[in-house]
C-alpha positions in Angstrom: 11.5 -95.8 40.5 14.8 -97.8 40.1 16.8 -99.0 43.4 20.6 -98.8 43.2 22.2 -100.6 46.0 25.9 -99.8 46.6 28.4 -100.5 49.0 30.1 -97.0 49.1 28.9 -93.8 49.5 31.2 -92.6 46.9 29.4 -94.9 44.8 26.3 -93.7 45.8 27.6 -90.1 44.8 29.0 -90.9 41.1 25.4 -92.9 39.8 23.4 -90.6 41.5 20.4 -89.5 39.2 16.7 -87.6 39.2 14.4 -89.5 40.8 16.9 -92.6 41.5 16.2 -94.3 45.1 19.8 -95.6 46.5 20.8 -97.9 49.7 24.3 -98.1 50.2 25.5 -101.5 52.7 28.6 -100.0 54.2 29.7 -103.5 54.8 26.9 -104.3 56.4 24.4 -106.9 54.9 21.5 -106.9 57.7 21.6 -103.2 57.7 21.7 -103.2 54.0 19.1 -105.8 53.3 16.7 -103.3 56.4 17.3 -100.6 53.9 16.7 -102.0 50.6 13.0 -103.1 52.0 12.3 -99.4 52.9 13.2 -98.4 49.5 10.9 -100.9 48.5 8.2 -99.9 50.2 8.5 -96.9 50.1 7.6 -97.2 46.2 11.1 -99.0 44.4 10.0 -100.9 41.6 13.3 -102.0 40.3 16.9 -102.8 41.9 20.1 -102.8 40.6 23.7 -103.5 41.9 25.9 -101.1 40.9 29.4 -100.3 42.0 32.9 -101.3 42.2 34.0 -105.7 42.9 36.9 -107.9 42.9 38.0 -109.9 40.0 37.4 -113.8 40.5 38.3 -114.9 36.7 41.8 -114.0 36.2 41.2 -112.7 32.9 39.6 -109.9 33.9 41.5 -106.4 34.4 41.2 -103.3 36.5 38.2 -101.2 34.7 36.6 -104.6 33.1 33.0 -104.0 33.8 30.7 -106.9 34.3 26.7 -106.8 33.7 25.7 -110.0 35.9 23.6 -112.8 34.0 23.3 -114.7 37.8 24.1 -113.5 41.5 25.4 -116.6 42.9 26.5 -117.8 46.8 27.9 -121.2 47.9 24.3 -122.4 48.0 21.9 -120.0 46.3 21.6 -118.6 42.4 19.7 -115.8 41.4 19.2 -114.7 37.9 19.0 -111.5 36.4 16.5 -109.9 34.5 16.5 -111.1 31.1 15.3 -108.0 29.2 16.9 -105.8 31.6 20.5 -107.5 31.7 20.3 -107.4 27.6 19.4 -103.6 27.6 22.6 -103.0 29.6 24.5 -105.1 27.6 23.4 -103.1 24.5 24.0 -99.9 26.5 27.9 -100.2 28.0 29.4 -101.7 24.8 32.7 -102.5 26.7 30.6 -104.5 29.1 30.9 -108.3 29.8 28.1 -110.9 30.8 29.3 -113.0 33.7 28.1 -114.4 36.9 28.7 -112.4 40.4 29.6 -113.9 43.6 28.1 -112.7 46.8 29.8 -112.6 50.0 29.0 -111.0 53.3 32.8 -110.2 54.2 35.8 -108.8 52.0 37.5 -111.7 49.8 40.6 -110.5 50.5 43.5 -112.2 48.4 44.0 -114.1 46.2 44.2 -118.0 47.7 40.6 -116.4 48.6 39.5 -115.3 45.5 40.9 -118.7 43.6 39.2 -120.8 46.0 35.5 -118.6 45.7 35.8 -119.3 42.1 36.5 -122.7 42.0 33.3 -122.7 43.8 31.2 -120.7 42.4 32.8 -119.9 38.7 31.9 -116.7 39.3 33.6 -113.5 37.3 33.2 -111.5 40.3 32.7 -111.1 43.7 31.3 -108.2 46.2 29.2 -108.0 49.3 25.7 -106.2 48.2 24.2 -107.6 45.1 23.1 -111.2 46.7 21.5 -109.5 49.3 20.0 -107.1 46.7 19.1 -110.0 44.5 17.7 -111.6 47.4 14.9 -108.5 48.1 13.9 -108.7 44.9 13.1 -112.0 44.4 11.5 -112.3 47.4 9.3 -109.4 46.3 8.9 -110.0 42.7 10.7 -107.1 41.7 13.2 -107.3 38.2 17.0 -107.2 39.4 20.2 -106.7 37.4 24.0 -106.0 38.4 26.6 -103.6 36.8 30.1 -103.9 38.7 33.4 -103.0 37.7 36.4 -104.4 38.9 39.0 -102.5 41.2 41.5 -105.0 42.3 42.3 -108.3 39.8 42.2 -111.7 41.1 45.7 -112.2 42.3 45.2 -108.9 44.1 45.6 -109.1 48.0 44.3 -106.0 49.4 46.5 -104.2 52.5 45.0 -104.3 55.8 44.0 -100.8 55.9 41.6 -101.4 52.9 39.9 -103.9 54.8 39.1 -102.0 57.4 38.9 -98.1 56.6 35.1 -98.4 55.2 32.7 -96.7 57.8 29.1 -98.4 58.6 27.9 -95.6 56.3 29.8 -96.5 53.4 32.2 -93.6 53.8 36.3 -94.1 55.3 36.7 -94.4 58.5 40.3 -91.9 58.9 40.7 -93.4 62.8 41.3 -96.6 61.7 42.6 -96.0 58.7 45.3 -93.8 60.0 45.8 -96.2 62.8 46.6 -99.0 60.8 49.1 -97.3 59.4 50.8 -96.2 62.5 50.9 -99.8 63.2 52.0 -101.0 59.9 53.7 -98.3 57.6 54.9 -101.1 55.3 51.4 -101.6 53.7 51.5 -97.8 52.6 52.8 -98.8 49.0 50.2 -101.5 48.6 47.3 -99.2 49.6 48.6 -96.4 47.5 48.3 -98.9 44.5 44.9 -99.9 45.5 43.8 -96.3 45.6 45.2 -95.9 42.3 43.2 -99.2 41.0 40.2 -97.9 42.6 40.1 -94.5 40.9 40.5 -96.2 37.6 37.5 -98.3 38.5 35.4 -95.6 40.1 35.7 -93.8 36.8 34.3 -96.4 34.6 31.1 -96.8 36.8 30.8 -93.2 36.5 30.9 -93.8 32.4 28.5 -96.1 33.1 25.6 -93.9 35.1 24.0 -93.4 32.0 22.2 -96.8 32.0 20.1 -95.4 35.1 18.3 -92.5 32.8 17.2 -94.0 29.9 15.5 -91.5 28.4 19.2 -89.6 28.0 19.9 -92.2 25.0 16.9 -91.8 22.3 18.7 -94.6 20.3 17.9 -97.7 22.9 14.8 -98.0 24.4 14.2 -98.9 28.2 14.0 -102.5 29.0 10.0 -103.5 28.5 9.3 -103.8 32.1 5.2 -103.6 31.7 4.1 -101.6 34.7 7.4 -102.0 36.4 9.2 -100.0 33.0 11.0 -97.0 34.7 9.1 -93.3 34.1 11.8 -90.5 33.9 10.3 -87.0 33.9 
């Protein structure tokens, strides 16, 4: 059984698959990393990070999607599964290799995201696939990372989009709503990053596919051994 670990339930919603075990962090790494481990023992065999990220390289666009080759933080790399990462590769032909940055709080503009990537040299950055990464090499498990990017590096996200995410991964409309009231001058901004959302939220669903390979009989799964994903 294959682990997807998002940040969003929205996320959650658009890869969902048959028999596909997902934990979604809602911001939260601690809680996230508690509910991974249940997945895990509860019979998760693989674990991927898949969802939406900010651009670090600022060649990358809105929609660019990134299959990680290495998670990395400001003192820890973890690499991806070799087979694995190449199968996805081979499976979302607009895809990129690149390393993903791992953060437990929003990078939210851009003197932020120039500075993570001067440190790192990361393509990417979001807040669930080092602790993801993490779990799995701690329990021998094959990891990998699809992410596609929903606000470019010279982004700076409004204040309502840094706090409207619920400990569930869903909005939270009270606070939301009530940074509005306070500032109604962001309203443009957070329109715009709506918009650049939606245009990334459909490429990751383009990209559900990879979780069900036995929907493509042209690529074979990744050759896992005994960890190789079973659909049926």
């Amino acid at each position: 059984m294959i682990l997807a670990v998002t940040g969003l339930a929205r996320e959650a919603r658009l890869i969902a698959r048959p028999q596909l075990a997902i934990a979604v962090g809602g911001g939260d790494s601690r809680a996230l990393r508690t509910r991974i481990e249940s997945a895990v023992d509860a019979g998760a065999r693989r674990i991927i990070s898949m969802g939406v990220c900010g651009a670090l390289d600022p060649s990358l666009a809105v929609g660019d999607c990134i299959v990680a080759t290495e998670v990395v933080t400001e003192d820890e790399s973890f690499v991806t599964h070799h087979a694995w990462t190449r199968e996805l590769l081979a499976r979302i032909p607009a895809a990129q290799p690149g390393a993903v940055a791992g953060t437990d709080t929003i990078v939210a503009d851009g003197a932020a995201k120039t500075r993570l990537h001067h440190v790192t040299r990361a393509a990417t950055v979001d807040m669930e696939s080092h602790v993801a990464a993490r779990v799995a090499r701690e329990r021998g498990l094959p990891f990998a990372a699809v992410r596609v990017v929903s606000d470019s590096a010279d982004r700076a996200l409004p204040p309502a989009a840094l706090i409207a995410m619920s400990p569930t991964g869903g909005i939270d409309f009270y606070a939301l709503l009530h940074s509005l009231c306070v500032n109604p001058g962001q309203i443009p901004a957070l329109l715009r990053t709506a918009w650049e959302a939606e245009k990334a939220f459909r490429v990751l669903f383009s990209c559900r596919h990879v979780l069900d390979p036995a929907l493509d009989p042209v690529l074979a799964p990744a050759d896992l051994g005994e960890l190789s994903l079973h659909v049926g």
